[in-house]
Structures are given as structure tokens and as C-alpha cells.
C-alpha positions as CSV (number, residue, x, y, z in Angstrom):
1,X,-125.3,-146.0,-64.8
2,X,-126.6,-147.1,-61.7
3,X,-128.7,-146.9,-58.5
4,X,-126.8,-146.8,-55.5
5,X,-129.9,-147.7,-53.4
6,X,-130.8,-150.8,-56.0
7,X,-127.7,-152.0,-55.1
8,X,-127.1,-151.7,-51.3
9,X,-131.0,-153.8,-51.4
10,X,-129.3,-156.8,-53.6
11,X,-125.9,-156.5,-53.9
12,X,-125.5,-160.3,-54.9
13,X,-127.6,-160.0,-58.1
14,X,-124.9,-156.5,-59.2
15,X,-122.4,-158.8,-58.7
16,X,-123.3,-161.9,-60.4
17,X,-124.9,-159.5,-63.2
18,X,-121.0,-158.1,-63.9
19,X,-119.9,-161.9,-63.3
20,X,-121.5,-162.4,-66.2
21,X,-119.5,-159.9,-68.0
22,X,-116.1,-161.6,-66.1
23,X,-116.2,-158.3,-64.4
24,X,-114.7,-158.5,-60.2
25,X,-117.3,-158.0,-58.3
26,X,-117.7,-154.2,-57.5
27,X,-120.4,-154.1,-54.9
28,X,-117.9,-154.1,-51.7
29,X,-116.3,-151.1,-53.3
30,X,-119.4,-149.4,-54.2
31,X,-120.8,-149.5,-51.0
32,X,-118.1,-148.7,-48.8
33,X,-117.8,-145.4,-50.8
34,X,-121.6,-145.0,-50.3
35,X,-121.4,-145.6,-46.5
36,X,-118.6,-142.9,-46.4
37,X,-120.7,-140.6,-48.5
38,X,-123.9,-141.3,-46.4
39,X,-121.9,-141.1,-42.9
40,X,-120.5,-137.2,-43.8
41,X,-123.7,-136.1,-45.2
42,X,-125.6,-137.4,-41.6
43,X,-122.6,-135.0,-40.1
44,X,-122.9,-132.5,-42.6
45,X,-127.2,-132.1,-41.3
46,X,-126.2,-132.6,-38.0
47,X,-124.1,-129.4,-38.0
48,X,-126.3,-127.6,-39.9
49,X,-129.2,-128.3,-37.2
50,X,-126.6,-127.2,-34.8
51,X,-125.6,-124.2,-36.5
52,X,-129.3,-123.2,-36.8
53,X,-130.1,-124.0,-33.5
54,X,-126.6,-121.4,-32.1
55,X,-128.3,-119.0,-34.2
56,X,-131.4,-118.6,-33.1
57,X,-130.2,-118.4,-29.5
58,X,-128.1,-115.7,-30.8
59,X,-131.1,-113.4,-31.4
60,X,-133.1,-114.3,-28.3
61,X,-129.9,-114.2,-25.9
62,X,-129.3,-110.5,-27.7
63,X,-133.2,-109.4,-27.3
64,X,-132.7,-110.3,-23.5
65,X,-129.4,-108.1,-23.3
66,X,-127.2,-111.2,-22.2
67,X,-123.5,-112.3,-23.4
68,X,-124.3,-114.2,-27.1
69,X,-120.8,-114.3,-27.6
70,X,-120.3,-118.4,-27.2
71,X,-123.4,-119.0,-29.3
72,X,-121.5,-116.3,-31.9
73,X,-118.7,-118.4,-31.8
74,X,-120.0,-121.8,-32.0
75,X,-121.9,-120.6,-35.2
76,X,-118.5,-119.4,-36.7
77,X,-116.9,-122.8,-35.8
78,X,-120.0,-124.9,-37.3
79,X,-119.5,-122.5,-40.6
80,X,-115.7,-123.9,-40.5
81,X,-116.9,-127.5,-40.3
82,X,-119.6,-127.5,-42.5
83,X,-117.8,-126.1,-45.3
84,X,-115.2,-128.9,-45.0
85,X,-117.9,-131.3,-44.6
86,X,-119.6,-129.8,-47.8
87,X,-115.5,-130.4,-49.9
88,X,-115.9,-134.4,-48.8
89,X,-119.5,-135.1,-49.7
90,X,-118.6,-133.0,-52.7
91,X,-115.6,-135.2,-53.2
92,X,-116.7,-138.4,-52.1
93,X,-120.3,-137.8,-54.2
94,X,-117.9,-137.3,-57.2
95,X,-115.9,-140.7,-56.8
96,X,-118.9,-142.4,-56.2
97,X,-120.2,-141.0,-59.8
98,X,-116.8,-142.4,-61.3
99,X,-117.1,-145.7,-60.1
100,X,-120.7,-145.5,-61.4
101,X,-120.5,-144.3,-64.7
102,X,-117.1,-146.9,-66.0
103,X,-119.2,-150.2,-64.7
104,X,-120.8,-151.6,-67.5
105,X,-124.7,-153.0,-68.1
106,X,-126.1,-155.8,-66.3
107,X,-126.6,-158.9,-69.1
108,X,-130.3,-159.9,-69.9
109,X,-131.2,-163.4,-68.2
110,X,-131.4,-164.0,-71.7
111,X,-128.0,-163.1,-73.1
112,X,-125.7,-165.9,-73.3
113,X,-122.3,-165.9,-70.9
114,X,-119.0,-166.3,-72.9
115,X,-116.0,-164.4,-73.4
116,X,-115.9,-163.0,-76.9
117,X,-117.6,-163.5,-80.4
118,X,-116.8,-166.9,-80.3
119,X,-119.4,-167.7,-78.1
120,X,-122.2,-166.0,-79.8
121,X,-125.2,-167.3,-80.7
122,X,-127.2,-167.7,-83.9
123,X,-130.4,-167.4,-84.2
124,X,-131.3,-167.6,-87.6
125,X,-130.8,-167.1,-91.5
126,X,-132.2,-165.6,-93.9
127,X,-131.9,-165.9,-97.8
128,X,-128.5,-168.1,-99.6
129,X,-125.3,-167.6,-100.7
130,X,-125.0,-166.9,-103.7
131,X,-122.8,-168.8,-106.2
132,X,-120.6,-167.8,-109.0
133,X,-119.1,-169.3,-111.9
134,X,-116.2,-166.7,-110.9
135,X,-113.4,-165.7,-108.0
136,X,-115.5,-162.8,-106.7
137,X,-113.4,-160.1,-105.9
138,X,-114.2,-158.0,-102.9
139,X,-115.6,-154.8,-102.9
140,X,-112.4,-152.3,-102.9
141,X,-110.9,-153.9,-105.8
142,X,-114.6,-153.9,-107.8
143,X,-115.0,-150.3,-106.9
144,X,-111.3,-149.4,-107.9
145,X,-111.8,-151.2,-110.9
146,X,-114.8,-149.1,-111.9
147,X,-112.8,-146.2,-111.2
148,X,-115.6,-144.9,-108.7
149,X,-114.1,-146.0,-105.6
150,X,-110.5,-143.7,-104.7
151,X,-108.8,-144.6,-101.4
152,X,-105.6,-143.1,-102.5
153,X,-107.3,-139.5,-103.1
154,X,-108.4,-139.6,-100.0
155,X,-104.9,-140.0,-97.8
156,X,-103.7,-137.5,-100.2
157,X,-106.1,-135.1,-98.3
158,X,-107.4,-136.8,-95.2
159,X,-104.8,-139.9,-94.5
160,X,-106.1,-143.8,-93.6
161,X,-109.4,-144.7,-93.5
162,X,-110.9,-142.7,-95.7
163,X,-113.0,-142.9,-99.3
164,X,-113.8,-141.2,-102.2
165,X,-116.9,-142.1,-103.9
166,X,-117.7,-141.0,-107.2
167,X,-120.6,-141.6,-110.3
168,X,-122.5,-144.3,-109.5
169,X,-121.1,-145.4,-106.2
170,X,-121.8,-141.9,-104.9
171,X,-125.6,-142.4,-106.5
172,X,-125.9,-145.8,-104.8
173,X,-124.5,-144.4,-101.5
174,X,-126.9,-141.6,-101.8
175,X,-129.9,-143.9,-102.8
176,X,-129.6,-146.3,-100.2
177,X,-129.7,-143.9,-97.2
178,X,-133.4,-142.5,-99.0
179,X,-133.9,-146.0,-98.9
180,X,-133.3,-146.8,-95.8
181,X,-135.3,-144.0,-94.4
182,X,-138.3,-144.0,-96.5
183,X,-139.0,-147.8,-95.4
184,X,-138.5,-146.5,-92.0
185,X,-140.7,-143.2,-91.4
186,X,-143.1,-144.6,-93.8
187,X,-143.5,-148.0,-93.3
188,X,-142.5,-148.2,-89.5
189,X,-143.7,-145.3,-87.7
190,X,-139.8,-143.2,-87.6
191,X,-139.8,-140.0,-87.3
192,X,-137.1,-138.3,-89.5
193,X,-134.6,-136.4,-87.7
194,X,-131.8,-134.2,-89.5
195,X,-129.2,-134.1,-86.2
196,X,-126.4,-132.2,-84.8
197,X,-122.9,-133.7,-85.7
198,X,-121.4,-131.9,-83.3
199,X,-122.1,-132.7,-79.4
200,X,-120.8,-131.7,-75.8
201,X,-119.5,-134.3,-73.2
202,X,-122.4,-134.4,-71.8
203,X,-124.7,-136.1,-75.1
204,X,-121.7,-138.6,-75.0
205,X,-121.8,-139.0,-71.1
206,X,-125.7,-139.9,-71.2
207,X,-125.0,-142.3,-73.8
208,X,-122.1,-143.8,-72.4
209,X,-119.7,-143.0,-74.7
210,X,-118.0,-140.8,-71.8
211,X,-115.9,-141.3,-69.9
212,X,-114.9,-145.3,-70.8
213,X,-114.4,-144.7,-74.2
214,X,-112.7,-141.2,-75.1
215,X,-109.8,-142.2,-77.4
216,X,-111.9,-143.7,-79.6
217,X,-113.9,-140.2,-80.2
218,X,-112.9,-137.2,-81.9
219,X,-112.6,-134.0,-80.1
220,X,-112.0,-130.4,-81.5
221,X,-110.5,-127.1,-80.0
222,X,-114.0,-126.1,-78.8
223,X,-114.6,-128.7,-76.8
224,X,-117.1,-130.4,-78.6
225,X,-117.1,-133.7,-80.5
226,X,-117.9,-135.5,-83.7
227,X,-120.6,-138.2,-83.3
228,X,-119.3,-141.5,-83.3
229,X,-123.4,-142.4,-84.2
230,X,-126.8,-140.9,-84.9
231,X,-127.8,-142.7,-81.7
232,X,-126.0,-139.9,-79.6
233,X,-128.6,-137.0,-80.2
234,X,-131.1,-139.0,-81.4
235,X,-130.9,-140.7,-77.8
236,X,-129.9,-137.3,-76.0
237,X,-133.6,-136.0,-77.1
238,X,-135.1,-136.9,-74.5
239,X,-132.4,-135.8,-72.1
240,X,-133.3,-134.2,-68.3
241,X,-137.6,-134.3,-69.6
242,X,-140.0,-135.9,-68.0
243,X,-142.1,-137.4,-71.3
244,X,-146.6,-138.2,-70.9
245,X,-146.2,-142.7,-71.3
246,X,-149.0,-142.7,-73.7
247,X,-147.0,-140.8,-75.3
248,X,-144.4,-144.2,-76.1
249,X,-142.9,-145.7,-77.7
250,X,-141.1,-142.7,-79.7
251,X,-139.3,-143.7,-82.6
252,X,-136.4,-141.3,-84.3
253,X,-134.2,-142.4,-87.1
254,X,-131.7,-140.5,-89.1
255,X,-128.7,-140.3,-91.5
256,X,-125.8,-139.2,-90.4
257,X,-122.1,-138.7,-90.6
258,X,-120.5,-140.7,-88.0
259,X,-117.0,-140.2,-87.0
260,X,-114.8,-143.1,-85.0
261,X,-111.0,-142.6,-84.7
262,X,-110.7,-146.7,-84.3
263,X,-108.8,-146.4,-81.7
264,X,-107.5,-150.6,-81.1
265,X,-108.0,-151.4,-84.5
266,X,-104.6,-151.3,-85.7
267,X,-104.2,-153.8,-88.8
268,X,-107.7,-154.6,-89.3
269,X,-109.5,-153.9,-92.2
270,X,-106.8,-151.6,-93.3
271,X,-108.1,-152.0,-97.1
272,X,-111.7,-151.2,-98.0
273,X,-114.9,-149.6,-96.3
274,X,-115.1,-151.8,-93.6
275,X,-113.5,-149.7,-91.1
276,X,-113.4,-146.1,-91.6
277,X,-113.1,-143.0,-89.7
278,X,-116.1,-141.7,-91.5
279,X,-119.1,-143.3,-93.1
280,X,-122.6,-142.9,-93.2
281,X,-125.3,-144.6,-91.2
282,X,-128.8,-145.0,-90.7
283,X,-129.7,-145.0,-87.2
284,X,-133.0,-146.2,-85.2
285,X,-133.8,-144.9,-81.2
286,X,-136.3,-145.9,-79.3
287,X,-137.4,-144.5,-76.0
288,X,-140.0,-146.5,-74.5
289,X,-141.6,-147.8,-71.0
290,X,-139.8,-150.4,-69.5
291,X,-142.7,-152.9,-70.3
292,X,-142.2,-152.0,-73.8
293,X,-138.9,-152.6,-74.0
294,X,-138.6,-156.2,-74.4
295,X,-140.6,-156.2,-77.4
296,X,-139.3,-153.1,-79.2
297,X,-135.7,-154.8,-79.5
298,X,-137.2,-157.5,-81.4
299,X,-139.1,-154.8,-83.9
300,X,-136.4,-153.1,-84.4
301,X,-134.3,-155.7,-85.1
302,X,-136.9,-157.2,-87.6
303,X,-136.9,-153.6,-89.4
304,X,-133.2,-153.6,-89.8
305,X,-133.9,-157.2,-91.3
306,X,-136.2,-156.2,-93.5
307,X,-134.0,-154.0,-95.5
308,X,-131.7,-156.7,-96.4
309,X,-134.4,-158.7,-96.7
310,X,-135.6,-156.0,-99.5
311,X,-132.0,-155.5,-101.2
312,X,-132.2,-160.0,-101.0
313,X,-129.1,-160.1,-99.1
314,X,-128.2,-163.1,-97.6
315,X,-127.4,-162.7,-93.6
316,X,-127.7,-164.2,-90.3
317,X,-129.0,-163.1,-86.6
318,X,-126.6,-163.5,-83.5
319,X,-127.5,-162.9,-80.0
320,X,-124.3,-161.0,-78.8
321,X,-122.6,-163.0,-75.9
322,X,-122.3,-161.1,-72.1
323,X,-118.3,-160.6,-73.7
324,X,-119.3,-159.2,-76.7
325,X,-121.7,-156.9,-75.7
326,X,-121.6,-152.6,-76.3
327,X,-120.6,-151.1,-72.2
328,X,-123.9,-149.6,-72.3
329,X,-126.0,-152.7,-73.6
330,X,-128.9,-154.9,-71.9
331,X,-129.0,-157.2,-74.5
332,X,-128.1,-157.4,-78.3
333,X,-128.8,-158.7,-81.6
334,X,-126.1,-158.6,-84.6
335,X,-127.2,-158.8,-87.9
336,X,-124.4,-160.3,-89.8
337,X,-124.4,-160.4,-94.3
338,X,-122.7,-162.5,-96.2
339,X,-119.6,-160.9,-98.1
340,X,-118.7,-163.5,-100.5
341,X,-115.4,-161.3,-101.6
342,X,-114.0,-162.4,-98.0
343,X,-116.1,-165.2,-97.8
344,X,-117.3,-164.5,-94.6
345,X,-120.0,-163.0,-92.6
346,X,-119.7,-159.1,-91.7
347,X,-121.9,-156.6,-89.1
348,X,-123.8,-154.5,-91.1
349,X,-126.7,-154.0,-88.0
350,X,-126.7,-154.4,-83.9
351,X,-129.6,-153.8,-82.3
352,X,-129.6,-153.1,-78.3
353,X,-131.6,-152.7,-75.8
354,X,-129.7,-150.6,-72.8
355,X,-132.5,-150.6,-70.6
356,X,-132.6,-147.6,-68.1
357,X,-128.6,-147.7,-68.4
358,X,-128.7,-144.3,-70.5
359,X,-131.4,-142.7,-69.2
360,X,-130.2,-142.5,-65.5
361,X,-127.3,-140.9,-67.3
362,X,-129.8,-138.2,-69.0
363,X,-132.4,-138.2,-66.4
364,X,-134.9,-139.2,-68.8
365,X,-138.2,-140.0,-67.0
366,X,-141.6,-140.6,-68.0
367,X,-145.2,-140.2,-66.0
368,X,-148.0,-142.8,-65.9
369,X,-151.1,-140.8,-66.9
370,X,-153.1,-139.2,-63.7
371,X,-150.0,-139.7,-62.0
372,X,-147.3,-137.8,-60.2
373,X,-144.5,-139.9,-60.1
374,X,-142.2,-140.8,-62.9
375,X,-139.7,-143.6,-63.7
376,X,-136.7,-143.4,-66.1
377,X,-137.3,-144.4,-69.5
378,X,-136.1,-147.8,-71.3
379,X,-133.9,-146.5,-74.6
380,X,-132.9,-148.7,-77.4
381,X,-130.6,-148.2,-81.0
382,X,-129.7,-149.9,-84.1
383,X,-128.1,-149.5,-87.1
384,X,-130.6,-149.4,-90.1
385,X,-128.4,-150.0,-91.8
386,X,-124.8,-149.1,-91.8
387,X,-125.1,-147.5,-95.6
388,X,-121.4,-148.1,-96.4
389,X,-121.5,-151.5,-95.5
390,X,-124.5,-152.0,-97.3
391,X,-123.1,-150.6,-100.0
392,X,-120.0,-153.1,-100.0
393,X,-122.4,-156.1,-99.2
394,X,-124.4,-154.9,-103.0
395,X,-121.1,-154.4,-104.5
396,X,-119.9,-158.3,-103.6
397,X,-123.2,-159.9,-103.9
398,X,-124.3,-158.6,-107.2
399,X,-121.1,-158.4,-109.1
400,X,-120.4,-160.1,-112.3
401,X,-117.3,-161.1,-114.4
402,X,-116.8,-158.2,-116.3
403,X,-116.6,-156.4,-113.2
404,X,-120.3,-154.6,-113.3
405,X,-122.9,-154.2,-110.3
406,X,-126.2,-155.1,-111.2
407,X,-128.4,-152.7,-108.8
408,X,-131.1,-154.6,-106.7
409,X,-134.7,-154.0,-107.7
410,X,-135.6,-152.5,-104.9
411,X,-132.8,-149.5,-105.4
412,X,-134.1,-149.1,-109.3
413,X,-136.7,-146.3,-108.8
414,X,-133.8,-144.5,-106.4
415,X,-131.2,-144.7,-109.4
416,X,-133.2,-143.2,-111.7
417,X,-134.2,-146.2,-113.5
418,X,-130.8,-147.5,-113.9
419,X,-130.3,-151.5,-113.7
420,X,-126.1,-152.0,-113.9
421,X,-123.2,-149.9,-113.0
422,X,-119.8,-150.2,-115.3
423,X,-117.0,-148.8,-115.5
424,X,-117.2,-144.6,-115.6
């Protein structure tokens, strides 16, 4: 979301900003709805001055016994105008809040231009492939083999894109979210947050999930909907308050069920974990000044590192492209891992920082200390991690002949001592 006034100061920098995204330029439009908006409020004061005015000549023409009856009828015919007036700021208000809220965030200076993933950029590695003396399999054919992975239970009750887990892939699922969050709250300062999975329009309107991006969300009778991601009330925490600075950074993180319905994804990743309509992730939010900002992407995308780093996954770091960034994002980092069943890299982790995109959306301010006025927050989310991705990125990378998962060291103490998963 954006400020009207920030834009009718420096229109040219909007512009190239959504150039950048191979977005039309939008501040012509913008600002001629603005200037409409602007021009019937002016009339809409005017008449009420006016109509305040006839009124109090109503009571002194009346206390000096002469004829009020013109000033009676201008008032009733300034009442008539004024409430049309009121229906087109209303209105015009309104279409300006559209137009707003379906532009998406101005690129970084540091975010590379391009067009789609193509044109992202890496920034580094981390860790090697790892070889085998074997075809490794991927992971939906490892985990049917072991008889603890059931996609075909699951349409029976749920349809496409959805898993059953069971033994010691439901153990491993389970461990690596404690993972996950341990290393966070204890290590880096999260607080843990058990969160809603159910929201209004509004949560998904601050975070920008609303309105651009509705068929891609699940809604029920009651008007709510599912979470697509922990970031949506983790984010949404801080909505319409006005939060002490020395009070920042805050850092939340949870686990939750997220829910997409994959809307545009027709034929990919039809087979496996990759791309379900549920699955588990751990999120990270920040909320922070906008000073701190900058900064906070890059530890948050080093925590989100350092979990792969822990399970000795081999990955990569891309710096998303202006085409291939989230609507809602200032800038982006991608953690990809190496899947060697596909033999490519996956996402398993993106890191943004949205600026004060979402928070003019929530009305999310914070207050210099001994001071009155406030300024919106900066937020920023990632993925840490994407549990059943990581699970499928253990599963591929740590799979032998015989078909068994040996379980990374740093998952032992959460499997109860266990070392290898085999067949059930």
C-alpha cells in the first residue's frame, strides 16, 4: 500500500519503481483520481462552512423577529448537496483505495531487474552435493517404499495434494518443527507464538494477500479463511497499535498449518510434497524501525541458513529478481537445497523484507521515545523452514540403497535416539 501524498511529491521515482517490476506506469491514474477526490472534498468543506454559516443566521434573524425562511431553505439545500458530495468522496475515496491496494512493492535499488526466475541471482553456496554409488530415487517413491508416506489415502478422503504420514516420517515431521523452533526462540531471540489458523479479510488485507490474490486462498461459510502462512497473524500482531521503538526489533516465529489451494499450478509437482494444499511451516516475522530493517533481512536469512546448515544440507542463496518477487515484497532472498532425487535445486526458504508495504495496510506505527509522533513500522517474514520440504530434502539427501534414511545428527536427540529409518 501506498501514500498518495509520497506520490503526488515524486511521481517519477513510483513509476520507474513499478518499471522495474514491467508494471505501466500508474502515477497519471493515481493522481487524477486523487485530484477528483481532493477537488469534492474542498466542495464538500465549502458547503459545510456554508451550511454553518445559514444556520447561525437562522437563530439571530429568529431572535430579532425577522423572515429566516431563505436562510431555512438554503440550509435544507446545502443538507441535499452535502450528502451527495459525502456518496462521491465516499466513492471516489474507495476507488482510490482499490487502485492502491492491487499495485505491487517498489523493488529495492538493490534487487536485480529481470523478468522471471531466470534472471535471478546467486549469491552463494553452502555445503556439496552429495554423491552416490546409486540412482537416488526421489522422495515420494522412498517414502512409499517405506510404507510411511500414503498419497493415495489421502485422495480417498481429501482429493490431490494431500499426504499421509505415518511411523517415522510422522516422528521426523514432528521433530523437525521442535527443531526448528528451539534453534529459533532459543538461540535467536523468537518469541514462540501458537496462532490462529483461521483469519478475517482484513489479517489477509494487511498482509496483502487481499484483494490480488483470493483464488489462491481458502474461504469457508463463515467468512473467514485458512492461513495460506504463519506470517498472516504473526504479521497482523501488531495491527492498528502504535508500538514504544526501543521496544524493536520484535521477533515472532511459529508452526503452523498452512493452507494454499494452488491456484495456477495445474501440472506441477503433481507427485510428491512439493506442492500441497496443506503442509506445515515454520515461520519468522519481524517488525522493526525502518533503520533496522535493512539489516534484519540479512539475520533472518542467515537463521533460516543455519538450519540447513545444522541438518548439512547442501543449498544455495538467490536474490529474487524485480519479476520474481512476492506483490508485497521490498526485496528477497530464496534459499534453494539441493534435491538430488530431481537433481535440481528446490525453495525450501524466502526471506523478504516488505518494507512499510504491510504496515500502511494494518496501520502499524511505532513512537521515537519522548516523542509524539509515530511512523509506520518496517515488517519482514521467512520461512524457517518449510518442514515438509525439509523433510523431502532429508529423505533424498540421506537415503541409501536399501531404501533407508539415515537421520541427521542434529535430529538424533529429537527421535529419541534413533539413527536410521526402514521400512515399518
Amino acid at each position: 500500500m501506498f501514500d498518495i501524498k509520497a506520490i503526488r511529491e515524486n511521481p517519477d521515482f513510483y513509476d520507474q519503481g513499478w518499471a522495474k517490476r514491467d508494471i505501466e506506469p500508474q502515477s497519471g491514474t493515481l493522481l487524477s483520481l486523487d485530484e477528483k477526490l481532493r477537488a469534492k472534498q474542498t466542495e464538500l468543506q465549502d458547503c459545510q462552512s456554508r451550511r454553518n454559516d445559514a444556520s447561525k443566521s437562522i437563530g439571530i434573524l429568529k431572535s430579532k423577529g425577522e423572515d429566516a425562511s431563505d436562510a431555512i431553505r438554503e440550509v435544507g439545500e446545502l443538507k441535499q448537496s452535502m450528502a451527495i458530495l459525502e456518496e462521491d468522496v465516499r466513492t471516489l475515496s474507495e476507488e482510490l483505495s482499490a487502485a492502491l491496494s492491487t499495485i505491487a512493492n517498489i523493488p529495492d535499488e538493490d534487487v536485480p531487474a529481470g523478468t522471471s526466475e531466470d534472471d535471478n541471482v546467486e549469491i552463494r553456496q553452502w555445503g556439496e552435493k552429495p554423491t552416490f554409488d546409486f540412482e537416488p530415487k526421489q522422495h515420494f517413491d522412498l517414502g512409499e517404499d517405506l510404507g510411511q508416506m500414503d498419497f493415495e489415502g489421502a485422495a480417498k478422503m481429501s482429493g490431490a495434494r494431500f499426504v499421509i504420514l505415518k511411523s517415522d516420517l510422522a516422528k521426523l515431521e514432528r521433530a523437525l518443527a521442535a527443531f526448528m523452533l528451539d534453534i529459533h526462540t532459543t538461540e535467536f531471540g523468537y518469541d514462540e507464538v501458537s496462532v490462529p489458523l483461521l483469519v478475517r479479510d482484513q489479517a489477509l488485507y494487511g498482509t496483502s494477500q487481499l484483494p490480488k490474490f483470493e483464488e489462491d486462498l481458502f474461504k469457508t461459510t463463515t467468512d473467514h479463511y485458512l492461513i495460506p502462512t504463519g506470517e498472516v497473524p504473526l504479521t497482523n500482531m501488531v495491527r492498528e497499535s502504535i508500538v514504544e521503538e526501543e521496544t524493536l526489533p520484535l521477533r515472532y516465529t511459529c508452526l503452523s498449518s498452512c493452507y494454499r489451494s494452488e491456484a495456477g499450478s495445474a501440472g506441477r509437482d503433481t507427485r510428491g510434497m512439493i506442492r500441497l494444499h496443506q503442509f506445515q511451516k515454520v515461520e519468522m516475522v519481524s517488525i522493526t524501525t525502518p533503520e533496522q530493517s535493512i539489516d534484519e533481512l540479512e539475520r533472518m536469512t542467515g537463521i533460516a541458513e543455519e538450519i540447513l546448515k545444522r541438518l548439512n544440507l547442501h543449498y544455495r542463496v538467490l536474490k529474487l529478481c524485480s519479476g520474481d518477487m512476492s506483490f508485497a515484497a521490498h526485496k528477497t532472498y530464496d534459499l534453494e537445497v539441493w534435491l538430488p532425487g530431481q537433481d535440481m535445486y528446490r525453495e525450501i526458504s524466502s526471506c523478504s523484507n516488505t518494507g512499510d508495504f504491510q504496515a500502511r495496510r494494518m496501520k502499524a506505527r511505532c513512537r521515537p521515545k519522548n516523542e509524539k509522533k509515530t511512523r509506520f513500522v518496517h515488517t519482514l517474514n521467512g520461512s524457517g523452514l518449510a518442514v515438509g520440504r525439509t523433510l523431502v530434502a532429508i529423505l533424498e539427501n540421506y537415503q541409501h540403497a536399501d531404501g533407508s534414511i539415515t537421520i541427521p545428527d542434529a535430529l538424533i536427540p529429537y527421535m529419541g535416539g534413533q539413527e536410521v529409518i526402514t521400512s515399518s
